[in-house]
C-alpha positions in Angstrom: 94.3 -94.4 174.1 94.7 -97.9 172.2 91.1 -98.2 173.3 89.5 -95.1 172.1 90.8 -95.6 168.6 89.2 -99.0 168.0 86.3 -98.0 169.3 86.8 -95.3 166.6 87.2 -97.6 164.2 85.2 -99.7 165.1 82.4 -97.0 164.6 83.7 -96.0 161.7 83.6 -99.6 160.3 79.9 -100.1 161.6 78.5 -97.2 160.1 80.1 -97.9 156.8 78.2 -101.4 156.6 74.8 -99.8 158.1 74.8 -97.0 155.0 76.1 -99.9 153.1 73.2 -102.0 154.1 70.6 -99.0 153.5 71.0 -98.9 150.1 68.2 -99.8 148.5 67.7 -101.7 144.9 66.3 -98.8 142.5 62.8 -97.1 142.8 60.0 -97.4 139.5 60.0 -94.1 139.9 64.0 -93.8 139.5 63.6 -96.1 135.9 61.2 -93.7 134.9 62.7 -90.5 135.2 66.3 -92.1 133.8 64.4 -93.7 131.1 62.4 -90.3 130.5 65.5 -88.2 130.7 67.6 -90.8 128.1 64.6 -90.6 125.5 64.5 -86.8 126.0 68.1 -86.5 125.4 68.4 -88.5 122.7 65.5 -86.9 120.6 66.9 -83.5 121.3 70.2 -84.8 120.3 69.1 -85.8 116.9 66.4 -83.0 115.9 67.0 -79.7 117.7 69.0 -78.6 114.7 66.0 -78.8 112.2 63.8 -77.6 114.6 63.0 -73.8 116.2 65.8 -74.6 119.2 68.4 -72.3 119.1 70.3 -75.1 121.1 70.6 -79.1 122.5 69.9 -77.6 126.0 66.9 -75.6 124.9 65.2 -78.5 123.3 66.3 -80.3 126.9 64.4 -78.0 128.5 61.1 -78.0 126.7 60.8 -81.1 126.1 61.5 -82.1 130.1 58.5 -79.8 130.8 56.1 -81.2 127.9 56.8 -84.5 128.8 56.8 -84.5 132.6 56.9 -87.2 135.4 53.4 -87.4 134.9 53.2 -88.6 131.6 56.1 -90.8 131.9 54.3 -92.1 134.8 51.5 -93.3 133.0 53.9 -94.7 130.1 56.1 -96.6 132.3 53.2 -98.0 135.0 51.2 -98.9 131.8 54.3 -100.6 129.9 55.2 -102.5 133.2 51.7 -104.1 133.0 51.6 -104.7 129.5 55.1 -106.1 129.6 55.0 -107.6 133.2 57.6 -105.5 134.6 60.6 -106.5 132.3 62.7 -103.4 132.6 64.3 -104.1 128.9 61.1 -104.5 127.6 59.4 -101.6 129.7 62.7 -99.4 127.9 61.3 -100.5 124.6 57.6 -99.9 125.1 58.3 -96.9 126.6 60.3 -95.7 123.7 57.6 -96.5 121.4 55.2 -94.6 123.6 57.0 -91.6 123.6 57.7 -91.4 119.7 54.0 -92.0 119.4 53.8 -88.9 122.2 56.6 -87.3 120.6 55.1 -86.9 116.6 51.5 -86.0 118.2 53.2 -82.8 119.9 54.7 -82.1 116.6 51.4 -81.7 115.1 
């Protein structure tokens, strides 16, 4: 019995250092889409009241479809080169870029 429950354990203990060991550093793409969501929010958070939205969430959700992975794609890859692939400074490029992107849809 004493046998069977540290080999339990044992398991136990080795798969919790493999998934530990799996974990992997974050993707570009992963940046992206948490930088694209943060600048999404945060515009929507300041201007959906003097705009058409009838709510924060609304604005969320147009926004999230207008400015989509593909877009913030090209923003973040080209910031990373221009920058050379300093996340604080790809952040502020690509907040730049999407203001720019941001008043040209307001047009």
């Amino acid at each position: 019995m004493n046998r069977i429950l540290c080999c339990l354990v044992l398991s136990l203990i080795m798969t919790k250092a493999s998934n530990a060991s799996e974990a992997k550093e974050p993707l570009p793409r992963d940046y992206n889409l948490s930088m694209a969501g943060a600048l999404i929010n945060d515009t929507c958070e300041r201007n959906w009241q003097s705009s058409e939205y009838i709510s924060v969430h609304a604005c969320n959700y147009q926004l999230a479809h207008l400015y989509n992975l593909g877009i913030s794609s090209i923003h973040f890859d080209e910031c990373a080169v221009v920058v050379g692939g300093d996340i604080v400074k790809i952040a502020d490029c690509m907040v730049e870029r999407f203001n720019a992107w941001f008043l040209q849809e307001q047009q």
